[in-house]
C-alpha positions as a Markdown table, in Angstrom:
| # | Residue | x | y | z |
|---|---|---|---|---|
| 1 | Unk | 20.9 | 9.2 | -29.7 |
| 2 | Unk | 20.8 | 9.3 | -26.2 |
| 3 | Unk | 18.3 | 5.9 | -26.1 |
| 4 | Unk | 20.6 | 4.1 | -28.8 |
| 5 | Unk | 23.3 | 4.5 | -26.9 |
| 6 | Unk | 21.1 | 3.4 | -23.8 |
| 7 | Unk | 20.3 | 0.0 | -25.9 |
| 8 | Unk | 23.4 | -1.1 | -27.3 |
| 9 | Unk | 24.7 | -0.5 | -23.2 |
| 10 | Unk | 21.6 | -2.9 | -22.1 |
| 11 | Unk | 22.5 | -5.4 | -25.3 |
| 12 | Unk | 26.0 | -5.1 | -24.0 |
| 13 | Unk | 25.3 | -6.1 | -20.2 |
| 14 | Unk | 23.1 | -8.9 | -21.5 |
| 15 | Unk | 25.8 | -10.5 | -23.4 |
| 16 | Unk | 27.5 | -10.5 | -19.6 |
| 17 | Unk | 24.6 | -11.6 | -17.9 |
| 18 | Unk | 23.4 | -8.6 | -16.5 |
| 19 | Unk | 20.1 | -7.4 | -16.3 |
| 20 | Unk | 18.0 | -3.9 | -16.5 |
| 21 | Unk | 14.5 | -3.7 | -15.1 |
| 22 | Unk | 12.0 | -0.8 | -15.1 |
| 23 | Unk | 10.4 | -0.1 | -11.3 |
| 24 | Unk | 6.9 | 1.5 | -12.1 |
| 25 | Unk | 5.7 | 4.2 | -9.2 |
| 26 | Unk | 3.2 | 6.1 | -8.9 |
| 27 | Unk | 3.5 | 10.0 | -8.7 |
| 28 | Unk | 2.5 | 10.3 | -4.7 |
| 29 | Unk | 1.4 | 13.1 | -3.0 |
| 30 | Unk | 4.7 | 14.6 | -1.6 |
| 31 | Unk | 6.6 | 11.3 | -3.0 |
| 32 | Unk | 10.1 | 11.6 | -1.7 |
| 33 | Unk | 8.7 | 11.3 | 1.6 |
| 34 | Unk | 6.0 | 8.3 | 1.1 |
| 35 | Unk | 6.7 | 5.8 | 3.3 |
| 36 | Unk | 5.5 | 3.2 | 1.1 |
| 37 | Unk | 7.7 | 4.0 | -2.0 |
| 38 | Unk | 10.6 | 4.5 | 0.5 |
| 39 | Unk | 9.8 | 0.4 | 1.7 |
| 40 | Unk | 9.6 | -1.0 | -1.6 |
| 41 | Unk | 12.7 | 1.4 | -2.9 |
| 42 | Unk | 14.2 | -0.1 | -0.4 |
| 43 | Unk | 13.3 | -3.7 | -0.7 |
| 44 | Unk | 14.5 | -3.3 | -4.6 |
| 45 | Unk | 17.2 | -1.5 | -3.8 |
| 46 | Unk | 19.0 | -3.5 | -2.1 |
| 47 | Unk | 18.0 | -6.9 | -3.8 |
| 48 | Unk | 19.1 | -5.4 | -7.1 |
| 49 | Unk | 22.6 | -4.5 | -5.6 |
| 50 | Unk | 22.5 | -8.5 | -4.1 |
| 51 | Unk | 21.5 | -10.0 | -8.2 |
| 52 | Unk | 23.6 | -7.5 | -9.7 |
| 53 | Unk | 20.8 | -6.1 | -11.9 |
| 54 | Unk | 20.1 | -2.3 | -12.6 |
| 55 | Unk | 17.1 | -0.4 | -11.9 |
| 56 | Unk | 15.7 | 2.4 | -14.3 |
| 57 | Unk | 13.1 | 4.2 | -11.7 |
| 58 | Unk | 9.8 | 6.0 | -14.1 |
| 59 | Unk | 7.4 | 7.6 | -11.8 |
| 60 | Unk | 4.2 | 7.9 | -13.9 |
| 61 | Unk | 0.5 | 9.7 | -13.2 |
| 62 | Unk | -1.6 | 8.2 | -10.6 |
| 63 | Unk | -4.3 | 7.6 | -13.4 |
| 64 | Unk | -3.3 | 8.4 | -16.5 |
| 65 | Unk | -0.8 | 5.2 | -17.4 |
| 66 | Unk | -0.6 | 5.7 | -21.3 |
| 67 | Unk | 2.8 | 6.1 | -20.5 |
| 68 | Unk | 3.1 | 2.6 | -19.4 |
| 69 | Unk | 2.8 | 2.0 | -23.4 |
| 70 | Unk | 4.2 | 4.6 | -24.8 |
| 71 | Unk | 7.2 | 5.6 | -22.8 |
| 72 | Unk | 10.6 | 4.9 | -24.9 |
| 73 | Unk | 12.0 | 3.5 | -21.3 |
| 74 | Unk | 9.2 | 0.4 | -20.8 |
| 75 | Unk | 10.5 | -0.9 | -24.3 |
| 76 | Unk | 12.5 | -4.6 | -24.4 |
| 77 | Unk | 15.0 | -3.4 | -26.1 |
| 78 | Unk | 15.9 | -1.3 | -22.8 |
| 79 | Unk | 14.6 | -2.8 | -20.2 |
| 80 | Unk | 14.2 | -7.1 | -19.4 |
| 81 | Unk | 11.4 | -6.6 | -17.4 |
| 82 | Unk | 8.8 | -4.2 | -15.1 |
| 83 | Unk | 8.1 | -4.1 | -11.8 |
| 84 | Unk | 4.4 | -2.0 | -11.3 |
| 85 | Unk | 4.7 | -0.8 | -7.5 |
| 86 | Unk | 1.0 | 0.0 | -8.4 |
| 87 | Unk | -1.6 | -0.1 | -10.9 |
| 88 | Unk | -4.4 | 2.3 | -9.2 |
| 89 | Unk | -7.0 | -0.2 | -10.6 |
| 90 | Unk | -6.0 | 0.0 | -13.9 |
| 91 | Unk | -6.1 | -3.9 | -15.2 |
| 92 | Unk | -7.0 | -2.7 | -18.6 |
| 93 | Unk | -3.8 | -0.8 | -19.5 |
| 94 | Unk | -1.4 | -3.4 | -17.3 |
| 95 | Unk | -3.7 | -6.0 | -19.5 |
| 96 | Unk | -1.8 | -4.6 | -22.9 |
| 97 | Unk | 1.6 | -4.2 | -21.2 |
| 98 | Unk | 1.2 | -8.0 | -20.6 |
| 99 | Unk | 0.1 | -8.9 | -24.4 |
| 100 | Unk | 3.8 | -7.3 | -25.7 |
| 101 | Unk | 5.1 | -10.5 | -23.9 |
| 102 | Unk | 7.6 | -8.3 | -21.5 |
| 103 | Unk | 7.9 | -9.9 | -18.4 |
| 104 | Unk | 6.4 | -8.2 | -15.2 |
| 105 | Unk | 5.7 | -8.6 | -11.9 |
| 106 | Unk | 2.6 | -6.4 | -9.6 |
| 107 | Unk | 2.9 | -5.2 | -6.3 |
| 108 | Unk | 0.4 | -4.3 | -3.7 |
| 109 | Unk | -2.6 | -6.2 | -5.7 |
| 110 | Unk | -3.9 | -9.7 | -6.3 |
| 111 | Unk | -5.6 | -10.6 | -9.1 |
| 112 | Unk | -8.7 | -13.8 | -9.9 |
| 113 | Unk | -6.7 | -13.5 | -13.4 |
| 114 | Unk | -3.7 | -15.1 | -14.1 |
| 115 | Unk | -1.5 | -11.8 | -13.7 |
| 116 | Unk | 1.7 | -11.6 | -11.6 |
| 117 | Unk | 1.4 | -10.4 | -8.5 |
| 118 | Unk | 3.0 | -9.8 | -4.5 |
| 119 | Unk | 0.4 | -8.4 | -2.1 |
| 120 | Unk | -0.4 | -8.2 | 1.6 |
| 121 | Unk | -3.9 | -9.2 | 3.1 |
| 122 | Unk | -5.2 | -6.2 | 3.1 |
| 123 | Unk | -8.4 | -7.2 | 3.9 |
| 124 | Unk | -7.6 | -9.9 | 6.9 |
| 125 | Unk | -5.4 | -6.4 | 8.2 |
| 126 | Unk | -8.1 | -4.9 | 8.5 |
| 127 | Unk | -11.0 | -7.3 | 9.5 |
| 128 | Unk | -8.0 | -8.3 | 12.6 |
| 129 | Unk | -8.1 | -4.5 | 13.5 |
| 130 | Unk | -11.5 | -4.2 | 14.0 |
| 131 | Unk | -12.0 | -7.6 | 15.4 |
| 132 | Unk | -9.5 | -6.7 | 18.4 |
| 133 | Unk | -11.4 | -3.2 | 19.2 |
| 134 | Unk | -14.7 | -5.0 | 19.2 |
| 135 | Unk | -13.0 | -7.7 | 22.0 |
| 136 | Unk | -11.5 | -4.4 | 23.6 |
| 137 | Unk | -15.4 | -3.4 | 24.2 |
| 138 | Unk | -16.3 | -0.8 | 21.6 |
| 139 | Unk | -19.2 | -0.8 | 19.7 |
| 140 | Unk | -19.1 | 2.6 | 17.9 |
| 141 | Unk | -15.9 | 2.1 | 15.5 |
| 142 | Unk | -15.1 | 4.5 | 12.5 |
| 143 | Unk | -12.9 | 4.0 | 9.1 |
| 144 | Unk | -11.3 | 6.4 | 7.6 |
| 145 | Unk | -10.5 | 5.2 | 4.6 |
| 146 | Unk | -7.9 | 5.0 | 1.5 |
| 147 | Unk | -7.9 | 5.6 | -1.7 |
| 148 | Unk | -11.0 | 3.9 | -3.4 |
| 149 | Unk | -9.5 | 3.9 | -6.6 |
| 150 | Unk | -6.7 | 1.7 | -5.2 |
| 151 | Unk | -7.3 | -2.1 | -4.1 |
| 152 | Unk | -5.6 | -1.6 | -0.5 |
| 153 | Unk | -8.0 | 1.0 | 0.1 |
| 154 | Unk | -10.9 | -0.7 | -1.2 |
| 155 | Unk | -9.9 | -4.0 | 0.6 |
| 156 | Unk | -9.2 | -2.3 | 4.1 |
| 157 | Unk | -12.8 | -0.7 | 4.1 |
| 158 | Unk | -14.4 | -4.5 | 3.2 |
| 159 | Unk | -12.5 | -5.9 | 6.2 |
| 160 | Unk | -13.7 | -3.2 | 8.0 |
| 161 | Unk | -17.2 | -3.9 | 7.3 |
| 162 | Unk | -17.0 | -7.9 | 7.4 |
| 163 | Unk | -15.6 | -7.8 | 11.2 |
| 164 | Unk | -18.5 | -5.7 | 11.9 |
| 165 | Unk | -21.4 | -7.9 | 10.3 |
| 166 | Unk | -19.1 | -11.1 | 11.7 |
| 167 | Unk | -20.0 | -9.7 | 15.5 |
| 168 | Unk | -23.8 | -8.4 | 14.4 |
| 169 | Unk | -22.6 | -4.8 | 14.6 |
| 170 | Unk | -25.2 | -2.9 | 12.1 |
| 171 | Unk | -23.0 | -0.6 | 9.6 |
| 172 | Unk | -23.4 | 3.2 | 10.5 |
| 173 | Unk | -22.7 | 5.1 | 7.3 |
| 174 | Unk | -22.0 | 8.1 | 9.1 |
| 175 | Unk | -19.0 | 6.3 | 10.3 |
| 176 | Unk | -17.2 | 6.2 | 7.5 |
| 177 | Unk | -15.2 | 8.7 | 6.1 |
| 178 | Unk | -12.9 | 8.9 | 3.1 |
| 179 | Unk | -9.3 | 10.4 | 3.5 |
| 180 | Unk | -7.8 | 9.0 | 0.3 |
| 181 | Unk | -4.2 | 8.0 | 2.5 |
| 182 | Unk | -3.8 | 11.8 | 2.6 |
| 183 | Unk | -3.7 | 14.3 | 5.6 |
| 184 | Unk | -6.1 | 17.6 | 4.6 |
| 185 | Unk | -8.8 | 14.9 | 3.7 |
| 186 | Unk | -8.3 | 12.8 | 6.7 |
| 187 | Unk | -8.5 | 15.7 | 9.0 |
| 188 | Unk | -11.6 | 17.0 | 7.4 |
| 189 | Unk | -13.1 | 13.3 | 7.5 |
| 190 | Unk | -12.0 | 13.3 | 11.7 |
| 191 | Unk | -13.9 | 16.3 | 12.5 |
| 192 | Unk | -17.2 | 15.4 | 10.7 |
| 193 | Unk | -16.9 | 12.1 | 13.5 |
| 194 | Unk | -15.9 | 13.6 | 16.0 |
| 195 | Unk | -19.0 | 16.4 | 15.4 |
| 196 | Unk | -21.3 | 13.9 | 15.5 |
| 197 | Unk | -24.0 | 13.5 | 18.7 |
| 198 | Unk | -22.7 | 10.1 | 19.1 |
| 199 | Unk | -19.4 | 10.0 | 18.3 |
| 200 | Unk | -17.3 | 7.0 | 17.9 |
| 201 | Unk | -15.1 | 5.6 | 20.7 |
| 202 | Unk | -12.7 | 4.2 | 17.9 |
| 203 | Unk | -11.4 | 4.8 | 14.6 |
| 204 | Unk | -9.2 | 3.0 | 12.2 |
| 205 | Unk | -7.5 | 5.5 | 9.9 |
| 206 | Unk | -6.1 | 3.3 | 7.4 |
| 207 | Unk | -2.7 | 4.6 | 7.4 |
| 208 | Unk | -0.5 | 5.9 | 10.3 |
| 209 | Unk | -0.3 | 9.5 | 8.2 |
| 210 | Unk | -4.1 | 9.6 | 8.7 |
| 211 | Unk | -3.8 | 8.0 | 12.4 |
| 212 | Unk | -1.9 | 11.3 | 13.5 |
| 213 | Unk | -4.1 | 13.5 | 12.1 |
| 214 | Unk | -7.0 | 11.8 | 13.9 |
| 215 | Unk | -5.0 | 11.9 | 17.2 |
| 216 | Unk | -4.0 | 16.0 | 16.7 |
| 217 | Unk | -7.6 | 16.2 | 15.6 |
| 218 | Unk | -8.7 | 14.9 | 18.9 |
| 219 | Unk | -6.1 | 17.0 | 21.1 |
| 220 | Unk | -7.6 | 20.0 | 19.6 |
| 221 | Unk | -10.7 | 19.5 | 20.9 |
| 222 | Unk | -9.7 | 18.1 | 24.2 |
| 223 | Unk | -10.6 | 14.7 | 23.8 |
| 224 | Unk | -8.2 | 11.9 | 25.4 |
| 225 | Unk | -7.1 | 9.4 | 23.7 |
| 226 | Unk | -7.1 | 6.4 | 24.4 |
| 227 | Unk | -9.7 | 7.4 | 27.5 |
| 228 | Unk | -12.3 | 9.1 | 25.1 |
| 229 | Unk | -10.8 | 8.0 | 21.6 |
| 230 | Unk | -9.4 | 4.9 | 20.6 |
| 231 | Unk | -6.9 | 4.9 | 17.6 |
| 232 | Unk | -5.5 | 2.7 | 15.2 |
| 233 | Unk | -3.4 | 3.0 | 12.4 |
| 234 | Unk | -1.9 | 1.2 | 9.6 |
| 235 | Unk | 1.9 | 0.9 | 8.0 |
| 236 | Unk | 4.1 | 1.0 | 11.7 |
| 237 | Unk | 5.2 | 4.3 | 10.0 |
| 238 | Unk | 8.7 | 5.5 | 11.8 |
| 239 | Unk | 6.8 | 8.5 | 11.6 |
| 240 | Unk | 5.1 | 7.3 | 14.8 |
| 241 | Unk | 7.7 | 8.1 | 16.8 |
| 242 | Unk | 7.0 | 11.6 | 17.0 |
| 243 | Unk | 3.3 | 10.7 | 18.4 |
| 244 | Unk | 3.1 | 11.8 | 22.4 |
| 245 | Unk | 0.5 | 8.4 | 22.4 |
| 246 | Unk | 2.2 | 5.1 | 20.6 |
| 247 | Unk | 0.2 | 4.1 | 17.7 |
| 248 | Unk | -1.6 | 0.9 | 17.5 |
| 249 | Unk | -1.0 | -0.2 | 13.8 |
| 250 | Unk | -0.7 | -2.7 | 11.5 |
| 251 | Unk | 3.1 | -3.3 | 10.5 |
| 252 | Unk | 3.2 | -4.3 | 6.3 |
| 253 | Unk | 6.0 | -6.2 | 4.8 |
| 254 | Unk | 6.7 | -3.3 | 2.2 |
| 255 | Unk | 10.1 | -4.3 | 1.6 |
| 256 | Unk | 10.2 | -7.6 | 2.0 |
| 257 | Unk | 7.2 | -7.2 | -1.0 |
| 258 | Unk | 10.1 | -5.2 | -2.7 |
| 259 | Unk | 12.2 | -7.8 | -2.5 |
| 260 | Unk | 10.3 | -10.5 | -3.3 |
| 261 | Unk | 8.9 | -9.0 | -6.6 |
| 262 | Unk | 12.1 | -8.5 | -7.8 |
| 263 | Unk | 13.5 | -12.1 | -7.1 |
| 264 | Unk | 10.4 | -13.7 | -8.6 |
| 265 | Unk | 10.7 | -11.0 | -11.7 |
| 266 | Unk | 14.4 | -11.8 | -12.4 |
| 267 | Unk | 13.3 | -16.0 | -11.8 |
| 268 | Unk | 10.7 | -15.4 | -14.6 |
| 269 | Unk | 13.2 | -14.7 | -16.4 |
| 270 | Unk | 15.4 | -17.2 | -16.1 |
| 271 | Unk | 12.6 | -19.3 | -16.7 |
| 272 | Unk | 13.1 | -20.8 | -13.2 |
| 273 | Unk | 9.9 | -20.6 | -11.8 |
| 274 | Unk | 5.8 | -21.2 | -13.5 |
| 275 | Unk | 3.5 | -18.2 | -14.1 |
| 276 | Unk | 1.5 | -16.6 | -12.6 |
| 277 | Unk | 3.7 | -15.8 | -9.5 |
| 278 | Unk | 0.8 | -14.5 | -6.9 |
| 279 | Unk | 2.1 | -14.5 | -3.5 |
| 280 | Unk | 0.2 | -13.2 | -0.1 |
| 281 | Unk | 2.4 | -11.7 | 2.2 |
| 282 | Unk | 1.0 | -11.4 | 6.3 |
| 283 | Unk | 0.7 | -8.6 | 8.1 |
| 284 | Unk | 1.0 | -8.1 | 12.4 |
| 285 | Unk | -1.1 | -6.3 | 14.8 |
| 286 | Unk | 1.2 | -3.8 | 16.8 |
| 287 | Unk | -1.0 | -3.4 | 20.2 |
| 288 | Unk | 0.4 | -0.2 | 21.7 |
| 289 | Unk | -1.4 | 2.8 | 23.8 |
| 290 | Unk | -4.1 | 4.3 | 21.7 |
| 291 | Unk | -6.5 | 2.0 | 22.4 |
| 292 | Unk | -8.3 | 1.0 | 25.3 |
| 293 | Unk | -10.5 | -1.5 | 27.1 |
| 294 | Unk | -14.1 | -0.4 | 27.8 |
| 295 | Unk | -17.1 | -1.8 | 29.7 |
């Protein structure tokens, strides 16, 4: 009853012009405080408000997305469209939302495929972080990565190792650690590096929640940073704020990536613009205090 009356609402907004679209998120660790489904919230948010279109939020499993089939919710008759915040690398399921003809638009991926799709260059991010701590001297420079099973984290890590191999830097494997964009793994992944007999003068934790951990990490041990240790982080979290050291990072256009998708998504269906939407959104190197210049 209560998804009838749901539907004849939707059929009865339509007739005015108005719109309802589905925003897919992922279930994050400790989600209401995830800085990067607060950006693209945010970037929806207020661009939905703006179009005067609705927003139905479903938070689904982080890899388990039969639900992206079989929820009542991601149904036409509801919804006009879907926004994916994510698809943890799963093209096969997002391939048979795309076969019921629904349109859609993808966030945080790009795609060789024709598939809809708003991303940042993750891997140019991260080949630009390394490259600067290679011109600021060091030699010995750690990753601790993201999530594997997501394309930001698997991008990051191939930047990582390009920049490297572009200045003939041999790649340790000891220097690279996993910490899956969480903290518990990222500290764990800091002390096995900072453990080793030669230790590296620089890490790139590929996100600023897995920066600060490095950097308490390293005050627990006594080692200075940036003097010993240099740091850098990714997102320009406001989290950073609450560092004693200011974070180098890698500011992300998260909402204007919210935004975007949305605009595109409701221009799809208007039939305004051709398909596939794929867009590549820039990213900036914030040079701050962690890191410094060595011999």
């Amino acid at each position: 009853m209560f998804l009838r009356k749901i539907a004849k609402f939707r059929h009865s907004r339509a007739r005015q012009g108005a719109r309802t679209f589905a925003l897919i998120m992922p279930r994050f660790e400790d989600l209401d405080h995830s800085f990067y489904a607060e950006e693209i919230l945010k970037g929806v948010g207020l661009t939905a408000s703006r179009l005067r279109v609705d927003i139905l939020l479903h938070v689904t499993e982080r890899y388990d997305h039969q639900d992206w089939l079989h929820s009542k919710l991601i149904n036409p008759d509801i919804v006009d469209g879907i926004i994916f915040a994510d698809i943890d690398n799963d093209v096969e399921t997002l391939q048979k939302v795309i076969a019921t003809g629904i349109p859609y638009i993808v966030l945080n991926n790009m795609f060789k495929e024709p598939i809809n799709s708003i991303a940042v260059d993750n891997f140019k991010a991260a080949f630009d972080v390394v490259d600067h701590l290679i011109k600021s001297g060091h030699q010995r420079i750690a990753i601790i990565a993201g999530d594997q099973r997501t394309q930001a984290g698997r991008l990051r890590l191939e930047g990582y190792q390009e920049a490297l191999l572009a200045h003939d830097i041999a790649i340790n494997k000891d220097y690279i650690k996993y910490g899956d964009f969480l903290r518990t793994p990222s500290r764990k992944a800091t002390q096995e590096l900072l453990a080793l007999t030669e230790r590296p003068t620089a890490i790139f934790a590929c996100s600023d929640v897995m920066a600060l951990e490095v950097m308490a990490e390293a005050k627990a041990r006594s080692i200075a940073v940036p003097a010993d240790l240099s740091i850098v982080g990714f997102d320009d979290n406001p989290i950073n704020i609450h560092s004693a050291i200011k974070l180098a990072t890698v500011a992300q256009p998260l909402k204007e990536m919210g935004r975007l998708g949305l605009e595109k998504l409701n221009m799809i269906c208007d039939g305004k613009i051709d398909v596939p939407v794929q867009a590549m959104l820039t990213t900036k190197l914030i040079e701050r205090e962690s890191v410094a210049k060595i011999a």
